[in-house]
N, C-alpha and C positions, 0 to 999 in steps of 0.2 A: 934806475930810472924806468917806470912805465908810462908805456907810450900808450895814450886813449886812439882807440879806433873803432869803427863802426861797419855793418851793410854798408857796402859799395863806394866806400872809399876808395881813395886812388893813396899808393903805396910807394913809398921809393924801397926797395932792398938792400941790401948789403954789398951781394954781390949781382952780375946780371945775369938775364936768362940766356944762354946759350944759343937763340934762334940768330939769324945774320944781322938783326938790327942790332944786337949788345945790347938791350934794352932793359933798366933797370924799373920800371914802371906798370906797376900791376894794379889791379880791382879787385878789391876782398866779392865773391860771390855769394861766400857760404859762410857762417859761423857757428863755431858748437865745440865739440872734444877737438875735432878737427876745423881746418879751415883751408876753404878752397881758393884761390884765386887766378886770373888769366893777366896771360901776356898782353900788354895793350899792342904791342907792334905784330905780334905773330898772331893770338887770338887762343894760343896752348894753354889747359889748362891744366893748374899743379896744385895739388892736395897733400897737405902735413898737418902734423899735429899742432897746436896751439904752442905747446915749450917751443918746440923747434923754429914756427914762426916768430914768437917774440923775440928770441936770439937773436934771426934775420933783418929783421924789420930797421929802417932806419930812420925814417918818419912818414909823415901821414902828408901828401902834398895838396889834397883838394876830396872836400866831400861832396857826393851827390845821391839823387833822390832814385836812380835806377841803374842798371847796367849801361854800359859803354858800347862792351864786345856782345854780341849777339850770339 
């Protein structure tokens, strides 16, 4: 199954980010060989390659037209 995603979507993961909220909710920043995206609850950002993210990824919960975290 592939998951369509875009610039600045919002993310649910697999697993969550390790900051204190457990927060599984992220924003694609970047796209290309690699892909960037931040924590919504912390503002951390984590960069992997594209296989790696697709693996993780477990749906796309809400698109938008810019960034979120600043």
């Amino acid at each position: 199954m592939v998951i369509e995603y875009a610039l600045f979507d919002e993310v649910e993961m697999k697993k969550p980010h390790p900051c204190a909220s457990r927060n599984k909710r992220f924003q694609i920043i970047r796209l290309g060989a690699d892909v960037k995206i931040v924590c919504l609850a912390c503002g951390n950002v984590i960069m992997m390659d594209r296989d790696r993210f697709n693996s993780r990824i477990k749906k796309v919960i809400a698109s938008h037209e810019g960034p979120l975290v600043k």
